[in-house]
C-alpha positions as CSV (number, residue, x, y, z in Angstrom):
1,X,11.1,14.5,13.9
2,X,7.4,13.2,15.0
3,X,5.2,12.0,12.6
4,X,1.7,11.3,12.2
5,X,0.5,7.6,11.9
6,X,-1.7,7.4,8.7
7,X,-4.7,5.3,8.2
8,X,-4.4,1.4,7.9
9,X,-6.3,-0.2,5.2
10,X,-6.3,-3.5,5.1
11,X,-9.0,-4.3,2.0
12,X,-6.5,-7.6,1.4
13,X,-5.7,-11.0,1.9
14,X,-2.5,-11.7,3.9
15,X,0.1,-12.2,1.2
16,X,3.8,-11.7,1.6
17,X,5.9,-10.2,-1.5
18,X,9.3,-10.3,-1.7
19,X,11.5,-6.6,-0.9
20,X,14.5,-6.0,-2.9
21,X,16.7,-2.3,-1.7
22,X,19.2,-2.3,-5.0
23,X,20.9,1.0,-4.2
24,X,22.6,3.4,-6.9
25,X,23.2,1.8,-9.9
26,X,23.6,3.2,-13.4
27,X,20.6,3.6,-15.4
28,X,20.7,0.4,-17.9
29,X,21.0,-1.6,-15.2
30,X,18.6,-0.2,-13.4
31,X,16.0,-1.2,-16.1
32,X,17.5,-4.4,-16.9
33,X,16.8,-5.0,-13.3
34,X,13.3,-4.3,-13.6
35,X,12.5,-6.4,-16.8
36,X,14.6,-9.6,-15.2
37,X,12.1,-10.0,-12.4
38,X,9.4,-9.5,-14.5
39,X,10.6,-12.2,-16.4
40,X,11.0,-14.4,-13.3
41,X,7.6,-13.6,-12.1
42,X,6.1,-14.2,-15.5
43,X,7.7,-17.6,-15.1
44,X,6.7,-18.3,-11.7
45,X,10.7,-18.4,-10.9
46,X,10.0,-15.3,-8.3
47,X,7.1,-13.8,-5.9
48,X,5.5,-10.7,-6.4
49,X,8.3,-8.3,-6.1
50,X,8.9,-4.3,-4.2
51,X,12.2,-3.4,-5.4
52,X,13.7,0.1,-4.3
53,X,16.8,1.8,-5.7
54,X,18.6,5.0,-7.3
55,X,20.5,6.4,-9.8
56,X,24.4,6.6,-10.4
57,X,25.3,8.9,-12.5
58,X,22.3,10.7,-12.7
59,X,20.1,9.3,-15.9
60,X,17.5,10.7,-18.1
61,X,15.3,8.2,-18.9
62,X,13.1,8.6,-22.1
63,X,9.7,6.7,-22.4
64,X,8.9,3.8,-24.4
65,X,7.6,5.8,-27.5
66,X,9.4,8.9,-26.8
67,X,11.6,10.4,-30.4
68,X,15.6,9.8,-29.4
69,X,16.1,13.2,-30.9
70,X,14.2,15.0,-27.2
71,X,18.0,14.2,-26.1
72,X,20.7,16.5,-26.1
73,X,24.0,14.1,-26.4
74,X,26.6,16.9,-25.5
75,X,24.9,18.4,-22.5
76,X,24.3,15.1,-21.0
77,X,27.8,13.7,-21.8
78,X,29.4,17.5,-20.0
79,X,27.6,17.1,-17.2
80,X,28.3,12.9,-17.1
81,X,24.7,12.1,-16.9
82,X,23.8,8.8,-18.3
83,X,20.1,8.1,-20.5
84,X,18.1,5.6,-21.2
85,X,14.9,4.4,-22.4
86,X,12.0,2.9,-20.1
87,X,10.3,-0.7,-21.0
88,X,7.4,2.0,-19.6
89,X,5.8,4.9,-21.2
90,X,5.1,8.5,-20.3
91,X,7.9,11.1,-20.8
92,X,11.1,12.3,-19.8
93,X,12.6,11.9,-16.3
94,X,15.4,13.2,-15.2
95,X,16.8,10.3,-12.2
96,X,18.8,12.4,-9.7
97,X,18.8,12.5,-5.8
98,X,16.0,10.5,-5.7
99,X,14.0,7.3,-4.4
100,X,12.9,4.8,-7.4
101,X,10.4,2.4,-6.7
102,X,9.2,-0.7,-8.6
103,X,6.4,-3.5,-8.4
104,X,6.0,-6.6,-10.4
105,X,3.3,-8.6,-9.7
106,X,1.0,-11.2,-11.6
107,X,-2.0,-9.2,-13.1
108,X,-4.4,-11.3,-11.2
109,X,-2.7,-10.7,-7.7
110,X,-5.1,-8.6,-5.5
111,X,-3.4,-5.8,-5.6
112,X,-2.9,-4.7,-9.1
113,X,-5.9,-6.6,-11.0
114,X,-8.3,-4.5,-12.7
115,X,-7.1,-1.8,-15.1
116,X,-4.2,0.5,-15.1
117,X,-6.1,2.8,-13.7
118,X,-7.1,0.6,-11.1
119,X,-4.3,-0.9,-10.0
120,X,-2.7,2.9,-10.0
121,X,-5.1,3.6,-7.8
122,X,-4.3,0.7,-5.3
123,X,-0.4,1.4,-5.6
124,X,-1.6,5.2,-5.1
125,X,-3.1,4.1,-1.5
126,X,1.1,3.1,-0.6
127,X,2.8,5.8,-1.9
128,X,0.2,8.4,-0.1
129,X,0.7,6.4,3.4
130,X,4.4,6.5,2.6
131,X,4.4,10.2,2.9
132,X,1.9,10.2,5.5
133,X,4.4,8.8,7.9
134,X,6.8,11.6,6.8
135,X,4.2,14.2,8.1
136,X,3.0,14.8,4.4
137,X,-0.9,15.3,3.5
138,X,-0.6,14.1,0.1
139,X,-3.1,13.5,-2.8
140,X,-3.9,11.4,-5.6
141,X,-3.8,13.3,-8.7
142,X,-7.1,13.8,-11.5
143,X,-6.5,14.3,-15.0
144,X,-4.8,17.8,-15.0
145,X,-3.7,18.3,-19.0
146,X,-6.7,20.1,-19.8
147,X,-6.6,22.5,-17.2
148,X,-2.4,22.9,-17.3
149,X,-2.2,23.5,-21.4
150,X,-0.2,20.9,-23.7
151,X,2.1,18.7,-21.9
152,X,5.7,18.9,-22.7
153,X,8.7,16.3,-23.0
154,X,9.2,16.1,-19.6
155,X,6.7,14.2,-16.8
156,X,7.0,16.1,-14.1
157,X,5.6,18.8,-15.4
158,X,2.1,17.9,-14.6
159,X,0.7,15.0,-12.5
160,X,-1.4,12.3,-14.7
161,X,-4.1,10.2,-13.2
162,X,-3.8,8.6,-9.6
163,X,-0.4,10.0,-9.4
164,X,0.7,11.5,-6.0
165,X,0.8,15.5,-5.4
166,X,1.4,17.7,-2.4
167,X,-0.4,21.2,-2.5
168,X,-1.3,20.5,-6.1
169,X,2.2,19.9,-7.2
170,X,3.5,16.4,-8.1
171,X,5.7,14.8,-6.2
172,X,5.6,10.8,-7.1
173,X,5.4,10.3,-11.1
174,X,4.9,6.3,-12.3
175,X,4.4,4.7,-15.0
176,X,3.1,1.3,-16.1
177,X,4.0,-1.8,-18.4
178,X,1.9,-5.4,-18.5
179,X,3.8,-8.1,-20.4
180,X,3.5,-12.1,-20.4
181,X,0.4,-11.8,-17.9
182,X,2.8,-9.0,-15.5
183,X,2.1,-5.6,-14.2
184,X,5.0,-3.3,-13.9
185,X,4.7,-0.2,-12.3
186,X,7.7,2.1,-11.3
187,X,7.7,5.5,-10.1
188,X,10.0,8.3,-9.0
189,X,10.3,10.3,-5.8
190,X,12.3,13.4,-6.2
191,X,14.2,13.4,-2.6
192,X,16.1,17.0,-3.1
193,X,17.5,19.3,-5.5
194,X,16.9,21.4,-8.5
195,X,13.6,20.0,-10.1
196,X,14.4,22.0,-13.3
197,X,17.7,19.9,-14.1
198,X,15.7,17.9,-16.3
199,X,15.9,21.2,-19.0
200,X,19.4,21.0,-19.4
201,X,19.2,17.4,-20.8
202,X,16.6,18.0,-23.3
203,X,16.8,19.8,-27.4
204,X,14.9,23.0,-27.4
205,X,16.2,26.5,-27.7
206,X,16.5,28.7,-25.0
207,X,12.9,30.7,-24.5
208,X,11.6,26.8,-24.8
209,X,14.2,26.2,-21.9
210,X,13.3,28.5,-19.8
211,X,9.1,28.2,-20.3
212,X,10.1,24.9,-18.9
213,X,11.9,25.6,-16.2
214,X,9.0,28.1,-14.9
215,X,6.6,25.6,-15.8
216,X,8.3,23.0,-13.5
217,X,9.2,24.8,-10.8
218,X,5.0,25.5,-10.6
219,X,3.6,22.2,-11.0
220,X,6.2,20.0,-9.4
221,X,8.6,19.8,-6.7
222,X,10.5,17.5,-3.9
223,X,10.3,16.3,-0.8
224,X,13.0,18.0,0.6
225,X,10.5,21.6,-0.4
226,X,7.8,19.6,1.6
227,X,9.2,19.0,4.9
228,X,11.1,21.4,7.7
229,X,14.1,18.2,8.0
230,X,15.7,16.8,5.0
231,X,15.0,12.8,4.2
232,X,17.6,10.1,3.5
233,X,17.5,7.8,0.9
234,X,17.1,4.9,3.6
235,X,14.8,6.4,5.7
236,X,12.5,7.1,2.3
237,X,12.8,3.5,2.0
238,X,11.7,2.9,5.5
239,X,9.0,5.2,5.3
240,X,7.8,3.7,2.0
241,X,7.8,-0.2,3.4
242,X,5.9,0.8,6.0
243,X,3.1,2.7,3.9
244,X,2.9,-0.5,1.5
245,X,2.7,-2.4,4.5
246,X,-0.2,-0.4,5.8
247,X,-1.9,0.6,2.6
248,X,-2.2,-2.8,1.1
249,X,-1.6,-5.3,4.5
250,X,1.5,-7.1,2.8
251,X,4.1,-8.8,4.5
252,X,7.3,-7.7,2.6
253,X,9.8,-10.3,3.1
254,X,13.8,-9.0,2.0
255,X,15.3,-10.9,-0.5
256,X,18.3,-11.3,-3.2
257,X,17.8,-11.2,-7.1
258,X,18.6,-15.2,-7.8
259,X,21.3,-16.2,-9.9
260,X,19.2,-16.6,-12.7
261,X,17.9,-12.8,-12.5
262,X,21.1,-11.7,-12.2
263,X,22.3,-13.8,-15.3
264,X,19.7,-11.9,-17.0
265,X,20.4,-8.6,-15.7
266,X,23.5,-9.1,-17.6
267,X,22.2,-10.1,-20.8
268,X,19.2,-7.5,-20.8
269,X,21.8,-4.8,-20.1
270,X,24.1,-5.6,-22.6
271,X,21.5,-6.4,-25.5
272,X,19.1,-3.6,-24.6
273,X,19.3,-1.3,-22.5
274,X,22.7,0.0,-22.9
275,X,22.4,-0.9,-26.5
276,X,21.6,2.2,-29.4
277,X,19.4,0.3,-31.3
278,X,17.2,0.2,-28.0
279,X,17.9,3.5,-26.6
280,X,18.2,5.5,-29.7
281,X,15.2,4.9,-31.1
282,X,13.9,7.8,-33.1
């Protein structure tokens, strides 16, 4: 498989941010993971940080503000698929075969200062080399609701601003928090499989069910539905180190959560994220 080398942009300072490749872990700890080096880069304890990872079991996550009740309990426990709720907004997400990625970085660092728009728009330049190298000709997203209809429970169903589409249909959905001076920003990339999972995980009746299957199946889709070879997890990680590496100029230097993360991984886990007073939020 020969791919195409995409544009450098090196707009930047030299500055080298610590890479973290987690693997498959459940869904709480997942998001535990995320707020614990947020914390350490509030404190100054940790660099700015590119962690990659993915799901097991499969998890729907629901956003920050998002009503507990979009869940259905017995389909997910049937099919043993885990849920959770983001620190993030946005909507539904159903985490399956699929490359997460996440930043956190101080909001004055180069690279996501300005807005949230802004700094979308300066992760946006990474994710769009990333798929560049795989041969893709991505773009970044415009506002799309009004020309789509109502949005639905679920985020894949149409791109938002600065998110990443190929042929008009999203591929890359993020999402963004900024705590104790921090920008967070993690985003999914659906690898392979059935984009219209998400449905079964989800309270609505069946005509609502299947609107939103249709509805997916138009506006999103994967990368296995973009490229004539199927890509791994691992060489998506690859790919996408390189395109930050290009996009932004960073030197991404791997690296191991400390023990004090990883203390608070614990913690977080247990008294948030796999809590019901956090998840089940109505």
């Amino acid at each position: 498989m020969r791919f195409p080398r995409p544009l450098s942009n090196h707009d930047y300072r030299p500055a080298t941010w610590r890479l973290l490749d987690s693997g498959l872990q459940d869904g709480p700890t997942n998001m535990a993971v995320d707020e614990a080096i947020l914390e350490a880069v509030a404190g100054g304890d940790s660099p700015p940080t590119l962690r990659f990872y993915g799901w097991q079991p499969a998890c729907l996550s629901l956003g920050l503000g998002q009503s507990w009740q979009a869940v259905n309990q017995e389909a997910c426990r049937e099919l043993g698929w885990d849920y959770v709720r983001r620190a993030t907004g946005g909507r539904a997400i159903m985490h399956v075969d699929e490359l997460t990625y996440s930043v956190c970085a101080p909001q004055d660092e180069p690279h996501v200062v300005g807005s949230i728009i802004e700094s979308y728009r300066r992760l946006s330049r990474a994710l769009l080399a990333g798929l560049q190298h795989m041969g893709l000709t991505p773009a970044q997203a415009e506002p799309a609701y009004a020309k789509l209809g109502e949005e639905g429970a679920a985020c894949f169903d149409a791109p938002s601003n600065y998110e990443v589409t190929v042929d008009g249909r999203k591929l890359i959905g993020s999402a963004q928090v900024r705590k104790r001076g921090v920008v967070l920003q993690h985003g999914t990339l659906p690898l392979y499989g059935d984009i219209t999972r998400i449905s079964l995980a989800l309270n609505q009746d069946e005509a609502a069910r299947w609107a939103m299957q249709q509805q997916l199946r138009q506006r999103a889709i994967t990368l296995a539905d973009c490229l004539p070879e199927p890509v791994s997890y691992d060489q998506a990680v690859a790919f996408m180190i390189t395109g930050f590496q290009d996009a932004l100029g960073l030197t991404l230097a791997p690296g191991q959560l400390t023990p004090k993360e990883q203390q608070r991984v614990v913690e977080l886990r247990a008294e948030k994220y796999a809590h019901p007073s956090w998840t089940e939020r109505r």
